[in-house]
C-alpha positions in Angstrom: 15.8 4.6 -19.4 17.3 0.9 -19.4 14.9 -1.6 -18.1 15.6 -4.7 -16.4 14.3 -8.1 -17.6 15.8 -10.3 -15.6 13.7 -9.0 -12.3 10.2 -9.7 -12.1 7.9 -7.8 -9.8 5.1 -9.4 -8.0 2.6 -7.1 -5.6 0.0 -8.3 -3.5 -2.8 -6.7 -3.5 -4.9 -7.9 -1.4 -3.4 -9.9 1.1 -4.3 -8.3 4.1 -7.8 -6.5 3.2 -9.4 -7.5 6.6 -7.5 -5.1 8.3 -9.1 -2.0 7.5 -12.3 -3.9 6.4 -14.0 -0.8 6.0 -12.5 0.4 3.2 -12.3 -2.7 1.4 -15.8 -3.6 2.0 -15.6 -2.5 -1.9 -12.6 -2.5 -3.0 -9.3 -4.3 -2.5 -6.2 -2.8 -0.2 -4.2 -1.8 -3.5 -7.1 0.0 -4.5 -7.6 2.4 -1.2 -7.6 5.8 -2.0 -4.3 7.9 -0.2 -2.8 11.2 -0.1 -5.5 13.2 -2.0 -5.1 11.8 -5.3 -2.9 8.3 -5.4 -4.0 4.1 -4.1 -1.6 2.1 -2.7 -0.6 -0.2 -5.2 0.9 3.3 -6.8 4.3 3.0 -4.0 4.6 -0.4 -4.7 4.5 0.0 -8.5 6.5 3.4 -8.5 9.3 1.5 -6.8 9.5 -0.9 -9.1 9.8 1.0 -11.9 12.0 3.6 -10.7 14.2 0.3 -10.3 13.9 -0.2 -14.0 11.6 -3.7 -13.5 9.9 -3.8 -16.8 7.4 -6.5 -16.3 4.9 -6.7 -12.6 2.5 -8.7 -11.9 -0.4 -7.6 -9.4 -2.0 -10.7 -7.7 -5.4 -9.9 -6.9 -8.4 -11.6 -5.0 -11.2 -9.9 -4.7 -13.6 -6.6 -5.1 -10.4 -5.8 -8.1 -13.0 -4.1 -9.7 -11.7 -0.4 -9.2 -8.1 -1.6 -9.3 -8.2 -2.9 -12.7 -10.4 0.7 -13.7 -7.2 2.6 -11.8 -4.3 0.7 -13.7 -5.9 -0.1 -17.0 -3.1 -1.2 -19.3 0.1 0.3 -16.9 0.2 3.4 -19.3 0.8 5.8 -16.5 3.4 3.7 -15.3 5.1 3.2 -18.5 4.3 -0.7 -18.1 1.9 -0.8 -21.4 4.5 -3.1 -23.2 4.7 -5.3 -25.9 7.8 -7.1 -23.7 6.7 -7.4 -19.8 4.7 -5.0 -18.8 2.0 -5.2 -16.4 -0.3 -7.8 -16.0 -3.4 -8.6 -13.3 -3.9 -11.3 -12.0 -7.0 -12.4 -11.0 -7.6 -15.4 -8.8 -7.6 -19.3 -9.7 -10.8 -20.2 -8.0 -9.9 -24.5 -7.4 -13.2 -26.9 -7.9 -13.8 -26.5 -4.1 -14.3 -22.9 -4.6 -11.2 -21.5 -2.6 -9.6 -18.7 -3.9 -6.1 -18.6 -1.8 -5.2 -18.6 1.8 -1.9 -17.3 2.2 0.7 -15.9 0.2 2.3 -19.6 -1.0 -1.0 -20.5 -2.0 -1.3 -17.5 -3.6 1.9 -17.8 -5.6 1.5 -21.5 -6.6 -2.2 -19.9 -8.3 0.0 -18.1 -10.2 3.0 -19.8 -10.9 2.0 -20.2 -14.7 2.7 -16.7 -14.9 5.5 -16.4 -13.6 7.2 -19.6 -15.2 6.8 -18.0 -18.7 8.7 -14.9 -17.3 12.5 -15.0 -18.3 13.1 -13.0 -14.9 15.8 -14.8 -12.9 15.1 -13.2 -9.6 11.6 -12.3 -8.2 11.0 -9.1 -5.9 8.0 -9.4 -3.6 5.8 -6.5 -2.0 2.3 -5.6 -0.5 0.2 -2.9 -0.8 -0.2 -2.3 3.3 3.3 -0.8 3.2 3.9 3.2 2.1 7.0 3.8 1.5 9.3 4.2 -1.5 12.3 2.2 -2.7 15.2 1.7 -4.9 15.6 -2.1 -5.5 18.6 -1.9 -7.1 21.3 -1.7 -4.5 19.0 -4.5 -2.4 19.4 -6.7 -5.3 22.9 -5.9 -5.8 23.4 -7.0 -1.9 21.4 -10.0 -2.9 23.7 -11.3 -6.0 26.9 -10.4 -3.6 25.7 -12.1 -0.3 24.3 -15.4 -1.9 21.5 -15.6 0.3 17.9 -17.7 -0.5 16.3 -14.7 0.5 16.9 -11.0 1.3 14.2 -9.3 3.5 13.9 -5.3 3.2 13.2 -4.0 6.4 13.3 -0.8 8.8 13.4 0.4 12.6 10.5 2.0 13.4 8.1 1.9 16.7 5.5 -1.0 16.9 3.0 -1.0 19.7 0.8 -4.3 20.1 -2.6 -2.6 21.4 -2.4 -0.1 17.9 -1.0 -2.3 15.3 -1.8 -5.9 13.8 0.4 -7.8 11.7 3.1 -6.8 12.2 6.4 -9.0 11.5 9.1 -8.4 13.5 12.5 -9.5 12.8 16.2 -10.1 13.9 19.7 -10.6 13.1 22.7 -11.8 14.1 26.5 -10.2 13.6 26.7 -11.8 10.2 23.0 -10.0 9.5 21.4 -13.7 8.8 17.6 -13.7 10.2 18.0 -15.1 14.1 14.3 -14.1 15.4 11.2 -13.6 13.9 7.8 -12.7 15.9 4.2 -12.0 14.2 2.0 -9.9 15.8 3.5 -10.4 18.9 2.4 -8.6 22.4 4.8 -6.0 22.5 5.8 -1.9 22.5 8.5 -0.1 21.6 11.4 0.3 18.6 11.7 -2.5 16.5 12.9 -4.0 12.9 10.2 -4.1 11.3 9.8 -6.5 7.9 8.0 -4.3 4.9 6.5 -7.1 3.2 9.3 -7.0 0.6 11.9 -9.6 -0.6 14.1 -10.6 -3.1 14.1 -14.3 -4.0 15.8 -16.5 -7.1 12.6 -17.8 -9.1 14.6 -21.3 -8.7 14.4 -20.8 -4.8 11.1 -19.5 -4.6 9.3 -22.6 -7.0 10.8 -25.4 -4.9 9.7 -23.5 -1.9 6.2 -23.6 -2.9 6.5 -27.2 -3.7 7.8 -28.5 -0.4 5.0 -26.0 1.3 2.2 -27.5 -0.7 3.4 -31.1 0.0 2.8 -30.0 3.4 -0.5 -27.9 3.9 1.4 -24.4 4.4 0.3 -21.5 2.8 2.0 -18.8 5.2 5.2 -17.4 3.8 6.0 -15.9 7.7 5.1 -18.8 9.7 6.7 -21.5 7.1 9.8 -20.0 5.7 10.8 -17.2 8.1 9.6 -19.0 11.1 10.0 -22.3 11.2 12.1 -22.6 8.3 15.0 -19.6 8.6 17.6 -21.9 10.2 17.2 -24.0 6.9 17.7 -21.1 4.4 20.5 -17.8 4.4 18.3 -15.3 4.8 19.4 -12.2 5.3 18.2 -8.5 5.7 18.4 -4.9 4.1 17.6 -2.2 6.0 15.6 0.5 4.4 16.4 4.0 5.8 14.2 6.4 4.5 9.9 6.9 5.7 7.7 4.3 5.8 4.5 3.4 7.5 1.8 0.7 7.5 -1.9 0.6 6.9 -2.7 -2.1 9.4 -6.2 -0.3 11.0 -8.8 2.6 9.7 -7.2 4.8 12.3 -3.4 4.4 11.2 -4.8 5.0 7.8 -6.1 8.5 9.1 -2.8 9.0 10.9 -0.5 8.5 7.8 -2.7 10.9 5.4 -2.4 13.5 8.0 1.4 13.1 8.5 1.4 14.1 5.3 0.7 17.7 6.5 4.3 17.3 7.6 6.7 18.5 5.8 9.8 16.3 6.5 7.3 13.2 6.2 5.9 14.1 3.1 9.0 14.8 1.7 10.6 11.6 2.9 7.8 9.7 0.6 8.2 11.9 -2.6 11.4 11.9 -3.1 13.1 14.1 -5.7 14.4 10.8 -7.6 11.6 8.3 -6.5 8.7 9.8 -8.5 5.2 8.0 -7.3 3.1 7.5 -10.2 -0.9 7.1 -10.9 -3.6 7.7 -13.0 -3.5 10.6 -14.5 -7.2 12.3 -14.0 -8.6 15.4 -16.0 -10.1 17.2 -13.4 -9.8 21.2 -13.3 -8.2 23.5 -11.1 -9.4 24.1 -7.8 -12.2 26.6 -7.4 -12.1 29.1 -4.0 -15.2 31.2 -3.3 -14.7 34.5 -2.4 -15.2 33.5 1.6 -12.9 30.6 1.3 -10.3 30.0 3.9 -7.7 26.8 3.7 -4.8 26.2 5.9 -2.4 23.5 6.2 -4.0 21.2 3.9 -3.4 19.3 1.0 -6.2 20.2 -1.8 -6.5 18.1 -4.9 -7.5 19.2 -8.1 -11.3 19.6 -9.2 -12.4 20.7 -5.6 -14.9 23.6 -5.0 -14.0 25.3 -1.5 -16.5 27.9 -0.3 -16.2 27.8 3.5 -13.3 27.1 6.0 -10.6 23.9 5.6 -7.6 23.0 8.2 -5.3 20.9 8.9 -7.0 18.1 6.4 -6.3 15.8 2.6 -9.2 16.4 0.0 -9.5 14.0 -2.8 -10.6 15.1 -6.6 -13.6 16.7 -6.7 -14.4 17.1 -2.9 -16.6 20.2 -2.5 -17.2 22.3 1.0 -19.8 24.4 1.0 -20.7 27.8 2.8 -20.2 28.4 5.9 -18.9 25.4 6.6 -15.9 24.3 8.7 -13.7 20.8 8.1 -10.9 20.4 10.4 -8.8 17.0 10.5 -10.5 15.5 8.0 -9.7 13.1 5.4 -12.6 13.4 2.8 -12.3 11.0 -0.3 -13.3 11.5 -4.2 -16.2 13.5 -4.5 -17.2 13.9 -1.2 -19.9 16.9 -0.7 -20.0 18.7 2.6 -23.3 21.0 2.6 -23.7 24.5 3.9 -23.2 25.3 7.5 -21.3 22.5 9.1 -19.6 21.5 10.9 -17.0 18.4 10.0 -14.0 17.4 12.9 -11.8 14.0 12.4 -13.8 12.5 9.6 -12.8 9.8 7.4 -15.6 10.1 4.6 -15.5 7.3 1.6 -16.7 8.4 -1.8 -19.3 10.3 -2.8 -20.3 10.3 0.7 -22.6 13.6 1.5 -22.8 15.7 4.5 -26.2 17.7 4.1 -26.4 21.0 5.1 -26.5 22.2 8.8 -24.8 19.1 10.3 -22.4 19.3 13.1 -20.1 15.7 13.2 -17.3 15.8 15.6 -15.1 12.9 16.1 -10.9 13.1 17.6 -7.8 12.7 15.9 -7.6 9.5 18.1 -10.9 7.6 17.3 -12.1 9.4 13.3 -15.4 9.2 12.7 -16.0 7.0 9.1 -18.8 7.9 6.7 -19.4 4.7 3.8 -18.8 5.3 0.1 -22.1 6.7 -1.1 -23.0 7.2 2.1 -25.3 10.6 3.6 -25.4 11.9 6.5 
């Protein structure tokens, strides 16, 4: 497969971690466990190199601990390179202790990264948005139109009193950015920006000047904002699924959609493989009273009583008697004999004990800690 040096990709990994603050009490957003066996940062980075980027950089700012155990040296992303490759990037903690505040701030912390890079053009994504995508025709549309930046986007229903920070964008007839809300107090379909762009490394450097010569850190509020009327920005619309993690409920709500069919295979696409690490669990073991339906079952789990409608992680183990219906039950989470589990979210290792009955609703799930016991 050809790979593409003149594109360097930069994720975020952790810019909006106070979002769903309960999982990333301990770890960062990129690092948040989805879909039985994957993290976020895996779409992100399978895009990328699906789109033949050969060198990403994955800006990080805090708890990275588990992220840098889960991508090690990019092997399982064919990124462990002696050319590009992948690289983390912890942050430049400043004399007055700051880390970063936005994502300009965040950029210019890393900007003696991505100067050595011989990438012309830079593509930009967070770890907040699941979906998968080809960046080549984008950055084809991006070389053609001549535009300062291109913004990857899709329509897709936002309601204010379920989501949070959510940008939401507008064009006119010549499909140059006209409007441009964040997080703004309303319902109903929508474009909605996926926290991806494509920017010239020239562009995006003397952005990041003129913003730090003025105290702005926020790439929405300073260059979409206040600035579009200055730049050609222009959008690409992304057609296929997508959703956002933007709450600990919508996180619930997009591992059970993929119980659906058409939505999960709208993420794993045939010719969009998603990557991650590769773990050496075994096969899953059924007892001989096991009953599982309409759930996705990772490998290294021991099912001995009843599982619906819910996504186990590696090594989850049910045990007799037991019932788990709409749950989401992370790595190595142990539900005891004779329970009774309904709408759970349960963090690692967490442990039901035997006998218990918790009952939450698909609407407001019930979240156990990491380690935690109930």
């Amino acid at each position: 497969m050809s790979v593409n040096y003149n594109v360097l990709g930069l994720i975020f990994a952790s810019l909006h971690d106070k979002n769903v603050s309960e999982l990333t009490d301990q770890r960062t957003m990129g690092s948040i466990p989805f879909g039985g066996r994957y993290r976020l940062i895996d779409f992100p980075l399978s895009s990328m190199v699906n789109s033949n980027i050969a060198e990403v950089g994955v800006i990080t700012k805090a708890n990275y601990g588990s992220l840098l155990d889960h991508l090690g040296s990019g092997r399982d992303w064919d990124l462990s390179r002696k050319k590009g490759g992948l690289h983390l990037l912890p942050p430049f903690i400043h004399s007055s202790g700051e880390i970063y505040k936005g994502r300009l701030d965040a950029l210019n912390k890393v900007w003696n990264f991505v100067s050595h890079s011989p990438a012309q053009y830079v593509i930009m994504a967070n770890c907040d948005v699941i979906t998968s995508i080809d960046y080549n025709p984008v950055l084809k549309q991006h070389m053609e139109s001549g535009a300062d930046i291109t913004l990857i986007y899709s329509e897709g229903f936002y309601d204010y009193s379920t989501n949070r920070g959510a940008t939401i964008i507008d064009f006119d007839e010549n499909n140059c950015l006209k409007d441009v809300l964040f997080d703004p107090l309303l319902s109903g379909k929508c474009k909605l920006w996926l926290e991806s762009c494509i920017v010239t490394k020239e562009f995006l450097w003397n952005t990041i000047i003129d913003a730090k010569s003025r105290g702005e850190v926020s790439f929405t509020r300073y260059i979409l904002q206040e600035n579009r009327s200055k730049f050609k920005i222009m959008g690409y619309k992304h057609d296929e699924f997508f959703t956002r993690i933007d709450n600990i409920g919508n996180y619930y709500k997009a591992n059970m959609m993929l119980l659906e069919s058409d939505k999960r295979n709208g993420l794993f696409r045939e010719n969009m493989p998603i990557y991650t690490k590769i773990g050496d669990n075994g096969p899953v073991k059924y007892g001989v009273k096991a009953s599982v339906k309409n759930s996705l079952i990772a490998d290294g789990c021991i099912i001995e009583g009843t599982v619906e409608n819910s996504v186990l992680f590696r090594g989850v183990k049910v045990g007799k008697d037991s019932v788990v219906r709409d749950c989401v039950l992370l790595q190595g989470t142990t539900v005891g004999k004779e329970c009774g589990v309904t709408a759970v979210i349960a963090d690692k290792n967490a442990t039901v004990t035997d006998g218990r009955v918790i009952t939450g609703s698909p609407t407001y799930p019930i979240y156990i800690d990491k380690n935690g016991r109930l």
